[in-house]
TORMAR-123363 format. One record per residue (C-alpha): residue number from 1; x, y, z. Coordinates in steps of 0.2 Angstrom, whole numbers, plus 5000, padded with zeros to 4 digits. Each point is the difference from the previous one (the first is absolute). Layout:
// residues N
{resi->NUM	east->X	north->Y	up->Z} .
...
//
This chain:
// residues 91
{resi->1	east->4845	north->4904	up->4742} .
{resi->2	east->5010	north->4988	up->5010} .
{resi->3	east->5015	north->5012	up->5001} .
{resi->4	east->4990	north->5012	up->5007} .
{resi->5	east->5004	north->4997	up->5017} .
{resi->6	east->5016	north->4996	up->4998} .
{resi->7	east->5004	north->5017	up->4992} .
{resi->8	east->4989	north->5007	up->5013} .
{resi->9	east->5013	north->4995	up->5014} .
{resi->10	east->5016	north->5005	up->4993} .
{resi->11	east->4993	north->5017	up->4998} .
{resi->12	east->4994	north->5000	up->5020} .
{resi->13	east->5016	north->4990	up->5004} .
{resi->14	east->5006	north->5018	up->4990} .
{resi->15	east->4993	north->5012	up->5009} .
{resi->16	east->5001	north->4994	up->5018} .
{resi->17	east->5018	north->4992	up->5000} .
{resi->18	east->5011	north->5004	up->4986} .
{resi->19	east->4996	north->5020	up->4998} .
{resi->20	east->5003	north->5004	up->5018} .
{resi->21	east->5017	north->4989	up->5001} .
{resi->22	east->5007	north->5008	up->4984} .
{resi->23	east->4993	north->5018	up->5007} .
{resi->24	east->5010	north->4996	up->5018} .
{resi->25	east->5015	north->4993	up->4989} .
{resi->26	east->5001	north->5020	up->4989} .
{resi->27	east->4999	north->5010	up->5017} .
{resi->28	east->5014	north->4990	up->5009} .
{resi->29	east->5012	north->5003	up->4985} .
{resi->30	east->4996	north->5018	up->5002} .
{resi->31	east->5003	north->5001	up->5018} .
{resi->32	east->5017	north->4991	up->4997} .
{resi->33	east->5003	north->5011	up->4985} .
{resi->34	east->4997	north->5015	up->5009} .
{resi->35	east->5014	north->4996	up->5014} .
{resi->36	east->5012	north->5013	up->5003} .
{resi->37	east->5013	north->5003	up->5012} .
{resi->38	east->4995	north->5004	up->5019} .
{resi->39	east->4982	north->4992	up->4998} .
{resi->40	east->4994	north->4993	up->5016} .
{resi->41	east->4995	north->4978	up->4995} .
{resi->42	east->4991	north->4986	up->5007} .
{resi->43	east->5008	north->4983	up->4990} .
{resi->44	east->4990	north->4982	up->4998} .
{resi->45	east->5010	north->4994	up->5016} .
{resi->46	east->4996	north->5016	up->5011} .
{resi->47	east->5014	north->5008	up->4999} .
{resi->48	east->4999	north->5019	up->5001} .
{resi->49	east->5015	north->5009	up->4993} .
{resi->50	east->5005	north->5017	up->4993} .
{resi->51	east->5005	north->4997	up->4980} .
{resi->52	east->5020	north->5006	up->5000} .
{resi->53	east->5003	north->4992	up->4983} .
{resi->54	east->4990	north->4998	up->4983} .
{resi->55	east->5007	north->4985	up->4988} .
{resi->56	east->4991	north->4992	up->4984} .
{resi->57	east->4992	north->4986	up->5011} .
{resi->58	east->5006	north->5003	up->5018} .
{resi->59	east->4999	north->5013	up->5013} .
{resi->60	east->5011	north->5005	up->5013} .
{resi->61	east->4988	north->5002	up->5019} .
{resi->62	east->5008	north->5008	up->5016} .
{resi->63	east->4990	north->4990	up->5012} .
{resi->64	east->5011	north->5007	up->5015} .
{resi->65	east->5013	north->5015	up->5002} .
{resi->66	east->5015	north->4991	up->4990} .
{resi->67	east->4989	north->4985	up->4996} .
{resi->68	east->4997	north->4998	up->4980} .
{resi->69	east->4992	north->4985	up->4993} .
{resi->70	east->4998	north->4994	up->4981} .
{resi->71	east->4984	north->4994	up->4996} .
{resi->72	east->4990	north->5000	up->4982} .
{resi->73	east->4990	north->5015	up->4995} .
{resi->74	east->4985	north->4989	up->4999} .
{resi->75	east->5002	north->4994	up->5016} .
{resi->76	east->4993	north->5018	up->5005} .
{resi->77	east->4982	north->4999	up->5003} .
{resi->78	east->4996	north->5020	up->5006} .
{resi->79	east->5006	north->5016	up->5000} .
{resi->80	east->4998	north->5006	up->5018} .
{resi->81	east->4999	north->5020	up->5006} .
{resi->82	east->5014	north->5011	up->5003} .
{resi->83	east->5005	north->4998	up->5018} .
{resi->84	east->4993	north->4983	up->5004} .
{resi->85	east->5015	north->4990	up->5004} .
{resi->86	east->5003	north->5015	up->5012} .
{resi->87	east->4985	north->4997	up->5009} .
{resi->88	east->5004	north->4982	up->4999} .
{resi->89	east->5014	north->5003	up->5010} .
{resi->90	east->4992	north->5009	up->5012} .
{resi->91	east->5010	north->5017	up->4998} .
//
């Protein structure tokens, strides 16, 4: 009987904290699995870049006409609509 509330933490300490984290973690490796060339992404750092290149662990981001930066795929954190780096720029 003394375990009991024990065992009845770890499954609270479960359901509040360790099942969303590991749900969040599953949804960013699809988003960064489902990169392809020409998607429009925000990085960690705020970066917002066109993806020009596609590697194993890195991608390839025009950030400005001629301007291409390597950074790692899981350093993208959304996939933003088509056009919004257009609108960014105020074309």
């Amino acid at each position: 009987m003394s375990f009991l509330p024990l065992i009845l933490i770890f499954v609270v300490m479960y359901f509040l904290l360790i099942r969303p984290q590991i749900k969040r973690q599953k949804e960013h490796k699809k988003l960064v699995d489902a990169l392809a060339k020409g998607d429009e992404v925000l990085t960690s750092g705020g970066l917002v870049g066109r993806v020009v290149e596609l590697s194993d662990a890195f991608i390839t981001l025009e950030v400005a006409e001629g301007t291409t930066i390597i950074v790692q795929r899981s350093a993208v954190t959304t996939v933003l609509p088509k056009g919004t780096i257009r609108d960014l720029r105020g074309a």
